[in-house]
Wavefront OBJ file of the C-alpha trace (Angstrom):
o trace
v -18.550 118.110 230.852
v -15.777 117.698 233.495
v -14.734 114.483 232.657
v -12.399 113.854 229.510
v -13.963 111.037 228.833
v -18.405 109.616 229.311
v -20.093 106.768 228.059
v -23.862 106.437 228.758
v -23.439 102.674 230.544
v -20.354 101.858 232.558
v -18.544 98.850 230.694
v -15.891 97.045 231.752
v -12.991 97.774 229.448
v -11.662 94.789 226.861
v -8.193 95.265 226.673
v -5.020 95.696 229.436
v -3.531 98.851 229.766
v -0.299 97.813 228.449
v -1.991 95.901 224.591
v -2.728 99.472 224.315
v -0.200 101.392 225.646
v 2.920 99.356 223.870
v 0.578 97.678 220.932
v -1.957 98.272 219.133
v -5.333 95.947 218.435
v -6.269 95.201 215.368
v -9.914 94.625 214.173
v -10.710 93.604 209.973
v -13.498 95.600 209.362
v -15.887 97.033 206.467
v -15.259 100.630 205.290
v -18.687 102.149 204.393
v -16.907 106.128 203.969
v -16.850 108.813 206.014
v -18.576 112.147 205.295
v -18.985 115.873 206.882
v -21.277 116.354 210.100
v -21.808 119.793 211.437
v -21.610 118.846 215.130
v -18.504 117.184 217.191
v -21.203 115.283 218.854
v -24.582 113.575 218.618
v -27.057 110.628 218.097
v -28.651 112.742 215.231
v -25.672 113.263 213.810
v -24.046 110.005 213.236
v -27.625 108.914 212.410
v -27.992 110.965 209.708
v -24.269 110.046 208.301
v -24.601 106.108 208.914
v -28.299 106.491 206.621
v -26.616 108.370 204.229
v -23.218 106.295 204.045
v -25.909 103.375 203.628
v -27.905 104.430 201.039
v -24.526 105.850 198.768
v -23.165 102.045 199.376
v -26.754 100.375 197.950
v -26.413 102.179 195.217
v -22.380 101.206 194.500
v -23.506 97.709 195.417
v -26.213 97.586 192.513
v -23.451 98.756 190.152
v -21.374 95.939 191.063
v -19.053 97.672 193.519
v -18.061 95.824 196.547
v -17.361 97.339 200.122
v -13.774 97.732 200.460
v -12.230 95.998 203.606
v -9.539 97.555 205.875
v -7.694 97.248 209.254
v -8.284 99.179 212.332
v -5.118 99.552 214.628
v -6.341 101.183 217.779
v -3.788 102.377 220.420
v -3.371 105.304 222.690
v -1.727 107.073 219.613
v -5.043 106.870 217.386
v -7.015 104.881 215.326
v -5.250 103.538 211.594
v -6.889 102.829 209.116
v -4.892 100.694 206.750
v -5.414 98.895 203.810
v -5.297 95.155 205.022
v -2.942 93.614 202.384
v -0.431 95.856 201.754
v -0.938 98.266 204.991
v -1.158 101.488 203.734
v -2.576 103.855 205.898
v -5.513 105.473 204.788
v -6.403 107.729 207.479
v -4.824 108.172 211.247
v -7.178 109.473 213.535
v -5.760 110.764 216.385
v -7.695 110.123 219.645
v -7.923 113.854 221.167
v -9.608 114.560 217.660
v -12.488 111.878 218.351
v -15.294 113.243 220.299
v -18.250 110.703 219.740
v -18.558 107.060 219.580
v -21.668 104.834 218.514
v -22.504 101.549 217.787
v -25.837 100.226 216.589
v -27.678 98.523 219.613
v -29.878 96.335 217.147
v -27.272 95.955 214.208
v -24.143 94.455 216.189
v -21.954 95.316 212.757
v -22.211 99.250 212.678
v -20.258 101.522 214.572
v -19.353 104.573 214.066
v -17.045 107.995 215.317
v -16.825 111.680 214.646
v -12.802 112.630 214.241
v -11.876 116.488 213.513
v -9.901 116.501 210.385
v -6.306 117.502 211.093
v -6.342 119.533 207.387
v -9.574 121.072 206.927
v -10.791 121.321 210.950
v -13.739 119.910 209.721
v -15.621 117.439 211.685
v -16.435 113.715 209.931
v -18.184 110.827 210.644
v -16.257 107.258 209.752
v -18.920 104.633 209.518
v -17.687 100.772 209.500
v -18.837 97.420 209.047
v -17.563 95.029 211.341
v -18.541 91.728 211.587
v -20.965 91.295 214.722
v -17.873 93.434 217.062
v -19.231 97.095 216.817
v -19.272 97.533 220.495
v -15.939 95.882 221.162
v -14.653 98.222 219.365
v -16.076 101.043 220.560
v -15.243 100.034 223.774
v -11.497 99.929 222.843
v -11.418 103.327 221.443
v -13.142 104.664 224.529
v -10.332 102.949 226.941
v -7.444 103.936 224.111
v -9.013 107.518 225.219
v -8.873 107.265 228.494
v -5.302 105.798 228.249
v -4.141 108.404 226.484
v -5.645 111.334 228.149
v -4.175 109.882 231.835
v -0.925 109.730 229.719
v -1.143 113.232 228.163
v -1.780 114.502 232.045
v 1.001 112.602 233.220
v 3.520 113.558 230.441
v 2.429 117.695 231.521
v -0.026 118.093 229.526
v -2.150 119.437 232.288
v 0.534 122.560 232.752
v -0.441 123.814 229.572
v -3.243 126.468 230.767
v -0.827 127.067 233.805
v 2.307 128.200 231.060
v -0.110 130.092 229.474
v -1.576 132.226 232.365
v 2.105 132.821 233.342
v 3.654 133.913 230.058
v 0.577 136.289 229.716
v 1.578 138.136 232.912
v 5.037 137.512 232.605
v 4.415 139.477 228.783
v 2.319 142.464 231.250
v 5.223 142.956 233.821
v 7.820 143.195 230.747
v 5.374 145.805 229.038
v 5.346 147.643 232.033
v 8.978 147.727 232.560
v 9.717 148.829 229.277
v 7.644 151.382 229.653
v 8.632 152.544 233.007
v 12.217 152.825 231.448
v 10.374 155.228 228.773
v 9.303 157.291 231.203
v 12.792 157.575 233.370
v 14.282 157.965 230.064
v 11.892 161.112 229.192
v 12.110 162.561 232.792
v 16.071 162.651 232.092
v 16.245 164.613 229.217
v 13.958 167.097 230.576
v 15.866 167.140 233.396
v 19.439 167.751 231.111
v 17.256 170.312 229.036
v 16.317 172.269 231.935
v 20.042 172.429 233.331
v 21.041 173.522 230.258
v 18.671 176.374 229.758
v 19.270 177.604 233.365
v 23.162 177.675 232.879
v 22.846 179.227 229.911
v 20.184 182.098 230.520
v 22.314 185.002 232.738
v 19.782 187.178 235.381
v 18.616 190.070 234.015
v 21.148 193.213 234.493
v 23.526 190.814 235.232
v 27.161 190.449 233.463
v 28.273 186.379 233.671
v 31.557 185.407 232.215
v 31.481 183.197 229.254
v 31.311 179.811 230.407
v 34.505 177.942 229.378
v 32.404 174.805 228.018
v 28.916 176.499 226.452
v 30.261 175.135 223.197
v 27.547 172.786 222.273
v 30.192 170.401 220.466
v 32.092 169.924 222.699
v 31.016 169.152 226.741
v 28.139 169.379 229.228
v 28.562 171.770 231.421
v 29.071 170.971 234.855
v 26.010 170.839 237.663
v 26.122 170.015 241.235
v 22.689 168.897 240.411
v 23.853 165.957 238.891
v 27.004 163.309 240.218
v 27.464 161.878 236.605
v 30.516 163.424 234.890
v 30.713 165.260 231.657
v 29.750 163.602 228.376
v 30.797 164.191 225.088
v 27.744 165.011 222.694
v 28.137 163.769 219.427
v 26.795 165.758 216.382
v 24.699 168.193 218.934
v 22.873 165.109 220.016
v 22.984 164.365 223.650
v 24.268 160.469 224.333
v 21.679 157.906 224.849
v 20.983 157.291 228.511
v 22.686 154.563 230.777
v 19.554 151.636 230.494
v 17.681 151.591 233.032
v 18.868 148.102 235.454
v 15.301 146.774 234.444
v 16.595 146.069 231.015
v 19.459 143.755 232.541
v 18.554 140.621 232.667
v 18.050 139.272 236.049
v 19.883 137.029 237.626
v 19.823 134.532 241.159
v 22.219 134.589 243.807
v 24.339 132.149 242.113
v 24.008 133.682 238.758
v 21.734 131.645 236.950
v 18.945 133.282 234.993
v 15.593 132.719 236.397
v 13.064 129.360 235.638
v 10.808 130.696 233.072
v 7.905 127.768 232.904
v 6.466 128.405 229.792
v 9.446 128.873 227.743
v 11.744 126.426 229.546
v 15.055 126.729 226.702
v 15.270 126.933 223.088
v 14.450 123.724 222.360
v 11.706 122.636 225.436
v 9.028 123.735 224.154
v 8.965 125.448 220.317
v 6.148 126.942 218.873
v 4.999 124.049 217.011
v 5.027 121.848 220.056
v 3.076 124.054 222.325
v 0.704 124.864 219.577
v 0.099 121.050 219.421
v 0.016 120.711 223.184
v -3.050 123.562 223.175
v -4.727 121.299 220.428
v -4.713 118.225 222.507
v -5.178 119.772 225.704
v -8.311 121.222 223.846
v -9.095 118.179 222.435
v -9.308 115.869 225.274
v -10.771 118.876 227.322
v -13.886 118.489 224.508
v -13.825 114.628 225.688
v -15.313 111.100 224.269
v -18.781 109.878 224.538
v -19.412 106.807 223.633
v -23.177 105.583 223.046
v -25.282 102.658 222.199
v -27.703 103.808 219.693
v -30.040 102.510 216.771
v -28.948 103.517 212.889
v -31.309 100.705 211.337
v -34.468 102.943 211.142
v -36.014 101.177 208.184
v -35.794 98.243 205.801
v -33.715 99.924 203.024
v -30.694 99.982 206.249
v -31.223 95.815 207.405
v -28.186 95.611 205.078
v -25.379 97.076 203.680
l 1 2 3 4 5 6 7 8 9 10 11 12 13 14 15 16 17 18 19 20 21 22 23 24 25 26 27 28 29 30 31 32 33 34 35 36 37 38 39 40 41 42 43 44 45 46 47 48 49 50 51 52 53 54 55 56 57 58 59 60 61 62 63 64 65 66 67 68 69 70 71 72 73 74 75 76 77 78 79 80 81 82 83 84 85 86 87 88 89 90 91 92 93 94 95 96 97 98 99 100 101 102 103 104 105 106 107 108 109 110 111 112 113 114 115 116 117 118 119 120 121 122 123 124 125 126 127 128 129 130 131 132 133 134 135 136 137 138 139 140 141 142 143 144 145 146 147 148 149 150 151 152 153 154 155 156 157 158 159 160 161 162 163 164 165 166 167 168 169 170 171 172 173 174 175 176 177 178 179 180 181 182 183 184 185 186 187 188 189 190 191 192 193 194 195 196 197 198 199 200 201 202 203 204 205 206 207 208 209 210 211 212 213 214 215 216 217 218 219 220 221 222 223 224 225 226 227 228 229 230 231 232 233 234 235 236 237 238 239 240 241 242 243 244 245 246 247 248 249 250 251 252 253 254 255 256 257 258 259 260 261 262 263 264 265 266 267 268 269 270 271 272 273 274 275 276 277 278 279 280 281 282 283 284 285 286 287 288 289 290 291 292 293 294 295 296 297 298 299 300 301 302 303 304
């Protein structure tokens, strides 16, 4: 799908962008559970959950138990869902988390969504009760979607794949500096070996003075070869070589450092941050359908 967000019918959308954007809108509603669904999306699946939601809340009801009522808050940060008296919040779904959307075309009460649990990654369906409104609300979660996913865009979110590519080849050319340096570093010492053993090993039949620095513990000998002067070893050990300029870290023609766009200062854009920025840029990628659909397949599911 290339769109964020789909819905099978185009609807005109209930709310202003601002009730939604600033505010929240609240709904009273009927909590019939949620349970676990294999799939992020589906008629079949939500069916499946709303019949067996139903049946679990027959059976409470013929012990006595009553369906517990609860508030939806619905805004571009996620759907609450509170406890209407004292408003504790039961569950917060966040919006790039929902992927599907029903209501019951026949039953105007049920509607329904599949949310990825922020804990356990595992997908469940929330099925509700709401008084005759199902749709509405459906619709309002689709446009909170839509809301948010224009804001998430706006905000950068749509640089995230782009920061991604880049640090990956920024990560290859600083691998393959490193180990050019290696390399330059290796061809130097066999260069500083081979000095050595050629200054060092006479002609044949041939009587050379004693050079006046062969002691190994104290200087290099000299070589026109090279232009660097004379090192001190240290415990027979050549020195470490000069680093290679790669290693420096580069700088602009005014001395600043150069922009680095996916690690833009310490405190831009932390790991925990972009790790949230993949999820929702992976979440909204996924997208929301919403559908119309029928969950009242038989008599036992008239009423809950």
């Amino acid at each position: 799908m290339n769109r964020a967000f789909s819905r099978k019918k185009d609807k005109t959308w209930m709310h202003t962008p601002e009730a939604l954007s600033k505010h929240y809108i609240p709904y009273n509603a009927k909590f019939l559970g949620s349970t676990e669904v294999e799939q992020p999306k589906g008629t079949e699946v939500v069916r499946d959950a709303v019949r067996k939601l139903k049946f679990a809340r027959h059976i409470k009801k013929s012990e006595g138990q009553k369906i517990p009522k609860v508030e939806l808050q619905i805004s571009i940060y996620g759907v609450k869902i509170l406890e209407p008296k004292t408003k504790e919040v039961q569950h917060n779904c966040q919006l790039h988390r929902i992927s599907f959307c029903a209501d019951d075309k026949t039953d105007k009460r049920i509607f329904t969504f599949i949310c990825k649990d922020s804990e356990s990654n595992k997908h469940l369906c929330y099925v509700f009760d709401s008084e005759k409104c199902a749709e509405e609300i459906t619709l309002t979660i689709g446009q909170a979607f839509d809301l948010a996913y224009r804001k998430f865009l706006e905000s950068g979110g749509k640089d995230v794949e782009t920061r991604k590519q880049i640090a990956g080849l920024q990560k290859r050319i600083q691998d393959l500096e490193t180990e050019n340096t290696e390399l330059k570093n290796k061809v130097q010492d066999l260069e500083n070996q081979l000095r050595i053993t050629q200054i060092s090993t006479p002609p044949a039949g041939s009587v050379t003075a004693k050079s006046p620095s062969t002691d190994i513990f104290d200087m290099i000998p000299f070589s026109p070869v090279s232009h660097q002067s004379s090192v001190p070893t240290h415990n027979g050990m050549q020195p470490p070589p000069v680093p290679s300029r790669s290693n420096e870290i580069k700088r602009d023609l005014f001395g600043a450092e150069p922009f680095d766009p996916f690690n833009c200062g310490a405190g831009d854009f932390p790991p925990d941050i972009q790790s949230k920025l993949d999820e929702m840029q992976e979440g909204f990628k996924m997208g929301l359908t919403l559908e119309g659909t029928v969950f009242c397949l038989d008599p036992l599911d008239s009423r809950c």
